[in-house]
TORKOL-4160 file (C-alpha; in steps of 0.2 Angstrom, whole numbers, padded with zeros to 4 digits, m for minus):
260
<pt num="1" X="m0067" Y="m0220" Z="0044"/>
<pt num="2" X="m0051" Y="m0211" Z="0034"/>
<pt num="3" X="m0056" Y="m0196" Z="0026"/>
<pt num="4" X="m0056" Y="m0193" Z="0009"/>
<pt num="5" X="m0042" Y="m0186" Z="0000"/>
<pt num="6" X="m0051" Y="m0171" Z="m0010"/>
<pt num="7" X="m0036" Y="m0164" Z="m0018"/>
<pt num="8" X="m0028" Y="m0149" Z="m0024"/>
<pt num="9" X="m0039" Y="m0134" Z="m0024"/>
<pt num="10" X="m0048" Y="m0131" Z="m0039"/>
<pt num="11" X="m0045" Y="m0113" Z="m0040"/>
<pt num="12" X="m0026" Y="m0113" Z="m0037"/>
<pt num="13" X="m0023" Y="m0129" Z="m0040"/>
<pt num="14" X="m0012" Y="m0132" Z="m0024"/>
<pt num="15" X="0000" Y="m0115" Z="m0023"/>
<pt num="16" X="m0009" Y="m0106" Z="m0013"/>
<pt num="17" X="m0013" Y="m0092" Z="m0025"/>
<pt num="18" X="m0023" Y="m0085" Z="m0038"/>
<pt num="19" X="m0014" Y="m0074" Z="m0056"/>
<pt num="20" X="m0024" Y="m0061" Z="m0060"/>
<pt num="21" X="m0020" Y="m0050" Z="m0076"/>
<pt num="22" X="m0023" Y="m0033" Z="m0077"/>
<pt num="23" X="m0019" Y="m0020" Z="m0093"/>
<pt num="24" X="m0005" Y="m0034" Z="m0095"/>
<pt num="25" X="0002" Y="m0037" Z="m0080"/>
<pt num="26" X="m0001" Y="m0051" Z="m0073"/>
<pt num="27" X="0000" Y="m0050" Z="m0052"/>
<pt num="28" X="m0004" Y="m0066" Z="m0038"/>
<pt num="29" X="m0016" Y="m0066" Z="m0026"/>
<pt num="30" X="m0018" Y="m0076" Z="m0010"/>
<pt num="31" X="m0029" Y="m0088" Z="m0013"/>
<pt num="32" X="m0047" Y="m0089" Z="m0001"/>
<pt num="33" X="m0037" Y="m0107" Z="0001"/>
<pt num="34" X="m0024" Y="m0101" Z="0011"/>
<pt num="35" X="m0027" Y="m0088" Z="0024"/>
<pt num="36" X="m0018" Y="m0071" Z="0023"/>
<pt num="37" X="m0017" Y="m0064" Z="0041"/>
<pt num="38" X="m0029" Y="m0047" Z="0045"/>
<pt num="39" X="m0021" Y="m0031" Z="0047"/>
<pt num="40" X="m0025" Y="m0031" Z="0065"/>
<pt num="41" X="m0010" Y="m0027" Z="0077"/>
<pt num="42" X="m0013" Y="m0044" Z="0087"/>
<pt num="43" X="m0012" Y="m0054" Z="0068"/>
<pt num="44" X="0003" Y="m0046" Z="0064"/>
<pt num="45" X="0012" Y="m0046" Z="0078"/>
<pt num="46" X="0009" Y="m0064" Z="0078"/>
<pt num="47" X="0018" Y="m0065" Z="0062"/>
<pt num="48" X="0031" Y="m0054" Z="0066"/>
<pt num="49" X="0036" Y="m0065" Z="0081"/>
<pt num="50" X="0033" Y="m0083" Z="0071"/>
<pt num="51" X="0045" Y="m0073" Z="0057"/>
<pt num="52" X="0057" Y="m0073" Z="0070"/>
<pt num="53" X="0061" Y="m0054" Z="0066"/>
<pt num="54" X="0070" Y="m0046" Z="0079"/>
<pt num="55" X="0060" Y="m0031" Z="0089"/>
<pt num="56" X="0072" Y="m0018" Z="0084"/>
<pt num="57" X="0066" Y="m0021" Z="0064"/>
<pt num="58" X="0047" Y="m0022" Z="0070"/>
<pt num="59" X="0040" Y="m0007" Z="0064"/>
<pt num="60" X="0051" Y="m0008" Z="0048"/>
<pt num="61" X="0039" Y="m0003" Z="0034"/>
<pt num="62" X="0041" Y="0001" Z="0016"/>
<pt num="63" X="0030" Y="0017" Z="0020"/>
<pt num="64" X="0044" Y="0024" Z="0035"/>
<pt num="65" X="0058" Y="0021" Z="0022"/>
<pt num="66" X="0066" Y="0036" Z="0020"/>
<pt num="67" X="0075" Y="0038" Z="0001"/>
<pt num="68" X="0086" Y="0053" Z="0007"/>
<pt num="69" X="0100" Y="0065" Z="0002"/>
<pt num="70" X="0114" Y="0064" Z="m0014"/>
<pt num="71" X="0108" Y="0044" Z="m0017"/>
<pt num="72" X="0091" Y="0046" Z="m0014"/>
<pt num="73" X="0086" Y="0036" Z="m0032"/>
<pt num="74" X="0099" Y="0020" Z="m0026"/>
<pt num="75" X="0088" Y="0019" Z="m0012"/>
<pt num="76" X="0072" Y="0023" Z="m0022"/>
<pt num="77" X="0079" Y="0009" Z="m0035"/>
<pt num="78" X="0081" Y="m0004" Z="m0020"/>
<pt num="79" X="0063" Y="0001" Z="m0012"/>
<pt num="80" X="0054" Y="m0001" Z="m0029"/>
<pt num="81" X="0065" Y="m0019" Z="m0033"/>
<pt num="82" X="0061" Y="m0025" Z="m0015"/>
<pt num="83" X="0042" Y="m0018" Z="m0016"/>
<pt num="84" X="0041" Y="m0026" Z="m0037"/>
<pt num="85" X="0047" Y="m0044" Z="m0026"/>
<pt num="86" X="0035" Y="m0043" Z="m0013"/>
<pt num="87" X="0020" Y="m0039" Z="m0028"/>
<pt num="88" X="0025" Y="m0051" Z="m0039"/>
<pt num="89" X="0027" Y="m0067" Z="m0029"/>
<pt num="90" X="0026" Y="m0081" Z="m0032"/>
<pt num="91" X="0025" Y="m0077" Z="m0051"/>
<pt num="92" X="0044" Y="m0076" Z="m0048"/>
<pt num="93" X="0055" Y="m0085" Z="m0036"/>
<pt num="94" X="0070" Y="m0078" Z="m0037"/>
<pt num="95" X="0075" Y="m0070" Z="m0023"/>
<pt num="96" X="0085" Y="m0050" Z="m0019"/>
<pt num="97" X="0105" Y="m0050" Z="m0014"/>
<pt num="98" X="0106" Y="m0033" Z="m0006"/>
<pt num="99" X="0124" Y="m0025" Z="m0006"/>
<pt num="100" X="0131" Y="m0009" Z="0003"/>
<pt num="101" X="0140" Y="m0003" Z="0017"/>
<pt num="102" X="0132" Y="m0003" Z="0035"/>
<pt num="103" X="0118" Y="0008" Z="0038"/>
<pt num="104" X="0110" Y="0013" Z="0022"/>
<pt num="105" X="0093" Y="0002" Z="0025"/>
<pt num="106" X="0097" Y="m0015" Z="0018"/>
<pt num="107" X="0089" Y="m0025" Z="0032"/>
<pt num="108" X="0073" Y="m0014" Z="0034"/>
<pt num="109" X="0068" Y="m0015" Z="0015"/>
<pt num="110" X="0073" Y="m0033" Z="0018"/>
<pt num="111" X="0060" Y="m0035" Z="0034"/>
<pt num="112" X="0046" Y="m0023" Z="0025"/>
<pt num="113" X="0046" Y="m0039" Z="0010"/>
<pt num="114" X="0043" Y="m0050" Z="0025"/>
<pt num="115" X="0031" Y="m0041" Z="0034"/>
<pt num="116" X="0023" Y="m0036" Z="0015"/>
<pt num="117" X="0021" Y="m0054" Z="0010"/>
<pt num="118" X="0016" Y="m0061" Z="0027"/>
<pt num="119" X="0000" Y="m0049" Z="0031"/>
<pt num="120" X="m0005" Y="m0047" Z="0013"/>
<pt num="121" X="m0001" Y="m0065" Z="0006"/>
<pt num="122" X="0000" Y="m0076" Z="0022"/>
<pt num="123" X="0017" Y="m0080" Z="0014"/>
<pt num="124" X="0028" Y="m0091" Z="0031"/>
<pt num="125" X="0043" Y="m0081" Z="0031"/>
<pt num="126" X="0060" Y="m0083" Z="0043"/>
<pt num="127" X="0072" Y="m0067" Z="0048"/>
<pt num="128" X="0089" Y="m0076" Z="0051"/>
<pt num="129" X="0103" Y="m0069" Z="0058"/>
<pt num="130" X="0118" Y="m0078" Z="0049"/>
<pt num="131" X="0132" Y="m0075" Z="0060"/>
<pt num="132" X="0120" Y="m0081" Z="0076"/>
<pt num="133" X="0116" Y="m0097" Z="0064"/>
<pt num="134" X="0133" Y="m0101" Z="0066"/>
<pt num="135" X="0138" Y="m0099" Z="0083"/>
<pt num="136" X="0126" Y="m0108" Z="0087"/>
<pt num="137" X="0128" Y="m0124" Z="0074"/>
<pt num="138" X="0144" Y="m0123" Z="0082"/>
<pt num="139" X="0140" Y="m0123" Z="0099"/>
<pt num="140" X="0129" Y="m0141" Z="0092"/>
<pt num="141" X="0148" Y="m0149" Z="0093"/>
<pt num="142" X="0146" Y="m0149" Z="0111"/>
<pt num="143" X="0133" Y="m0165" Z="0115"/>
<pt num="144" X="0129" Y="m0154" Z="0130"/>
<pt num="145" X="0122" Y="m0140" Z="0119"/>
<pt num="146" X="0103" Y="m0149" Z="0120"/>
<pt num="147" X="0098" Y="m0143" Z="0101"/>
<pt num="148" X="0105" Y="m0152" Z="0086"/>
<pt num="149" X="0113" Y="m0145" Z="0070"/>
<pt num="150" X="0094" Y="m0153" Z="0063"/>
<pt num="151" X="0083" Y="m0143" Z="0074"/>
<pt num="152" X="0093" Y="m0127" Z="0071"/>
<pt num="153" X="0093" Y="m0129" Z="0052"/>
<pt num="154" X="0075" Y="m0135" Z="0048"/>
<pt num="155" X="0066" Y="m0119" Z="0049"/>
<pt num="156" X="0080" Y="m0110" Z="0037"/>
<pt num="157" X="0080" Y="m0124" Z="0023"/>
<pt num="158" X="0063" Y="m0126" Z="0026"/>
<pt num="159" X="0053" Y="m0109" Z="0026"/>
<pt num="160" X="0043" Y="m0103" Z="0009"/>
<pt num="161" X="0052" Y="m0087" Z="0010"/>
<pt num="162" X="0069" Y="m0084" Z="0021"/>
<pt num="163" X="0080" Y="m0068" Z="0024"/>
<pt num="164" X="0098" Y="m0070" Z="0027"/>
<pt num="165" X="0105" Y="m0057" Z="0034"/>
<pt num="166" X="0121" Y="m0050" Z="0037"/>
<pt num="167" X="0130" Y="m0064" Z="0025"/>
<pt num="168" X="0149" Y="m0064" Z="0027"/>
<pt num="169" X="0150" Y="m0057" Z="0043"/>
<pt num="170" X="0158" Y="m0071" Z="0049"/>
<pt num="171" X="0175" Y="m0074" Z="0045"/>
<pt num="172" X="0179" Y="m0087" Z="0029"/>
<pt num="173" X="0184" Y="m0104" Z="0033"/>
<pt num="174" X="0181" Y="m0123" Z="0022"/>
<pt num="175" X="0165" Y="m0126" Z="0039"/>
<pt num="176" X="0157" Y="m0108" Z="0033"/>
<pt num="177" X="0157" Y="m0111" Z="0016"/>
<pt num="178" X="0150" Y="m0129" Z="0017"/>
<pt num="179" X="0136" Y="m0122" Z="0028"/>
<pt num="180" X="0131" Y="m0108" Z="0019"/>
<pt num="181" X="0132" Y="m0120" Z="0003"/>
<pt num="182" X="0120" Y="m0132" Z="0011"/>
<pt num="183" X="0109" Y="m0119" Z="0016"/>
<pt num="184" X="0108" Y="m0110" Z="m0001"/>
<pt num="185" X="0108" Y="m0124" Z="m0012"/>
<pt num="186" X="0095" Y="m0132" Z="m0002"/>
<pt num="187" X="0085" Y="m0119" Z="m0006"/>
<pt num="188" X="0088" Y="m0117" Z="m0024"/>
<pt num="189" X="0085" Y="m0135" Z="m0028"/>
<pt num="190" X="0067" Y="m0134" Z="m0020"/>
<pt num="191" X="0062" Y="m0118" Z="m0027"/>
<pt num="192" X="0061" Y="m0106" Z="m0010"/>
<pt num="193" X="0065" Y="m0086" Z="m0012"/>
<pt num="194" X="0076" Y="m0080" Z="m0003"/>
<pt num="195" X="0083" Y="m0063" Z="0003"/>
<pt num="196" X="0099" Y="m0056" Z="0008"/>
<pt num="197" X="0108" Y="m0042" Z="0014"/>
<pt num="198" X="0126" Y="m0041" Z="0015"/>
<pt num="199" X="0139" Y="m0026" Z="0020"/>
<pt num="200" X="0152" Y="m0033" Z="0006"/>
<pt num="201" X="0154" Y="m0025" Z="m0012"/>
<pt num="202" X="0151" Y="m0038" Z="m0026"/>
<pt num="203" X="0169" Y="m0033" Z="m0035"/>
<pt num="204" X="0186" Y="m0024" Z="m0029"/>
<pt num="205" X="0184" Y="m0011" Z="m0042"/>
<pt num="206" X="0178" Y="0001" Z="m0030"/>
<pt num="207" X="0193" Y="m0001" Z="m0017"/>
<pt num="208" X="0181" Y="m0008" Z="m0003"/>
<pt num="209" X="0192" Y="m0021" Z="0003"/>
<pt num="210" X="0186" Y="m0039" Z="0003"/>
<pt num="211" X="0175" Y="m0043" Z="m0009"/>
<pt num="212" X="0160" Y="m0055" Z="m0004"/>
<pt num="213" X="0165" Y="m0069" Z="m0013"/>
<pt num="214" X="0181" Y="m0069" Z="m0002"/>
<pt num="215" X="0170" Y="m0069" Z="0012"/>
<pt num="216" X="0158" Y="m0083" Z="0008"/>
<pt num="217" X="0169" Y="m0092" Z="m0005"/>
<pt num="218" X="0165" Y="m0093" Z="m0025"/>
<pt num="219" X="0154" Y="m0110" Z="m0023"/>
<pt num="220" X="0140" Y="m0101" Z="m0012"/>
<pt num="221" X="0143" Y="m0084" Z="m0020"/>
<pt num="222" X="0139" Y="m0091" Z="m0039"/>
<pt num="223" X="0126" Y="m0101" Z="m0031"/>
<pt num="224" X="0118" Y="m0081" Z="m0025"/>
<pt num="225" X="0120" Y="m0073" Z="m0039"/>
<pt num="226" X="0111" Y="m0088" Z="m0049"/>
<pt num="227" X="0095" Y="m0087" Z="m0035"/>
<pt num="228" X="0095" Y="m0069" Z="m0034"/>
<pt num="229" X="0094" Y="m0051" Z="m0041"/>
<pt num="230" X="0107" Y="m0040" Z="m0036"/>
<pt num="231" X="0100" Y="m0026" Z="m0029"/>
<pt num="232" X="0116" Y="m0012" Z="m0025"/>
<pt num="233" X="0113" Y="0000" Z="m0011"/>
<pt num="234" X="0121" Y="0016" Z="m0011"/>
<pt num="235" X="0121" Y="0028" Z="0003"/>
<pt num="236" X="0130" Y="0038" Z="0018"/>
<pt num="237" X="0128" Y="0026" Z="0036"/>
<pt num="238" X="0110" Y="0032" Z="0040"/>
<pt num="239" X="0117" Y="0030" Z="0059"/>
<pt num="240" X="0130" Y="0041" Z="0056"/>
<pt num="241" X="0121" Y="0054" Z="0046"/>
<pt num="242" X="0108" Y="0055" Z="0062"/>
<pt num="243" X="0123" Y="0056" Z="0077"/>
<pt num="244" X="0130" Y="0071" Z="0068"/>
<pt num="245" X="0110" Y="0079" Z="0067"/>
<pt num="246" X="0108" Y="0075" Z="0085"/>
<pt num="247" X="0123" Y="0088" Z="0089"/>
<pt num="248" X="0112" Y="0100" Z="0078"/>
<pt num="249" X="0096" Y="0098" Z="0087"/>
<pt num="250" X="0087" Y="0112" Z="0098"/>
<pt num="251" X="0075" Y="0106" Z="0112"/>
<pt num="252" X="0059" Y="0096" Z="0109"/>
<pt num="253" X="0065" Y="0091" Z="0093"/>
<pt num="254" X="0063" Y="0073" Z="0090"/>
<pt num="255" X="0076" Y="0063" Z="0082"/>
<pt num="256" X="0071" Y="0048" Z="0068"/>
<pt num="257" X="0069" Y="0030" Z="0073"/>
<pt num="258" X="0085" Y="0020" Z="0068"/>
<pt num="259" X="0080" Y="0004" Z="0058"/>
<pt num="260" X="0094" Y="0003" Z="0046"/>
């Protein structure tokens, strides 16, 4: 005998989550529908490993963020936009493009929105690594390859909340552009968030060089800017900053974990 169809939860009405308001804010809330992983170590490294988020950003937290030195209130401003995101979600499903130069902590706020809405919401999040999408969608081209261009980008189009990160790496051409355009405007049309970093500026005015629209072309770059809040992170290289204290260190003194 078929089992009935009882329908959408009658609390949540199907999304998965409950909207609270307090003193007029109004703030979702996993649902007793949809399990939110524990805090244990075991539940979360489960999620960190189904996130597909590489070890090195493991332990990337927005509590070990550090908002230092001359830009200390950019990186305060990206940390409270990134943690806002996190909170807020689902009541908003546009997603975070963060821009700055290599090293200033893009991809750990980035991976600390994961890990905030996977333990806390139970949210299914996916760390991508866009230039690794591509070599290997490319290395689909070769029918000896054993995965199909399919299977490699299902879990990207298709997870609630995505992270694409590094975007532009990869040097422009007609193939990147009509990839990253499938990817993005998949996305957009069915409502998933999705985050980004990038090491490109937004605009030439500053004299950076190429811009990211140049990198990823203006369809995809229009199609960001339409999905996303810009989110601009300005800092020193967090990495250079600590291999010029490592020459200033005495004996015993511990050096800070890299996770920019």
């Amino acid at each position: 005998m078929a089992e009935l169809d009882e329908g959408p939860c009658a609390h949540c009405g199907g999304t998965g989550f409950v909207i609270l308001e307090h003193e007029g804010a109004r703030r979702a809330r996993p649902c007793g529908c949809r399990r939110a992983p524990r805090s244990g170590r075991t539940e979360i490294q489960e999620f960190l490993e189904s996130a597909r988020i590489p070890r090195r950003y493991h332990e990337c937290e927005f509590e070990n963020f550090a908002a230092y030195g001359p830009h200390q209130l950019s990186l305060q401003g990206a940390k409270t936009w990134a943690g806002r995101f996190a909170e807020e979600y689902p009541l908003n499903d546009r997603g975070l493009l963060l821009i700055g130069p290599p090293g200033v902590g893009k991809t750990h706020l980035a991976v600390a929105t994961l890990r905030r809405l996977g333990v806390e919401k139970g949210v299914p999040c996916l760390f991508c690594d866009v230039q690794d999408l591509l070599r290997q969608l490319q290395a689909t081209f070769d029918r000896q390859s054993g995965m199909s261009e399919l299977e490699l980008l299902q879990p990207v189009l298709q997870s609630e909340v995505a992270l694409l990160d590094d975007l532009g790496g990869r040097q422009f051409s007609p193939w990147v552009e009509e990839t990253l355009s499938h990817i993005v405007t998949t996305r957009y049309n069915e409502g998933r968030s999705t985050l980004v970093t990038t090491n490109y500026q937004d605009d030439a005015s500053a004299g950076r060089g190429t811009t990211l629209k140049e990198r990823i072309g203006p369809r995809v770059y229009s199609r960001l800017h339409e999905m996303c809040h810009l989110v601009k992170v300005e800092a020193q290289d967090f990495r250079q900053t600590i291999k010029r204290a490592d020459h200033h260190l005495g004996p015993g003194i511990e050096r800070p974990k890299e996770s920019r």
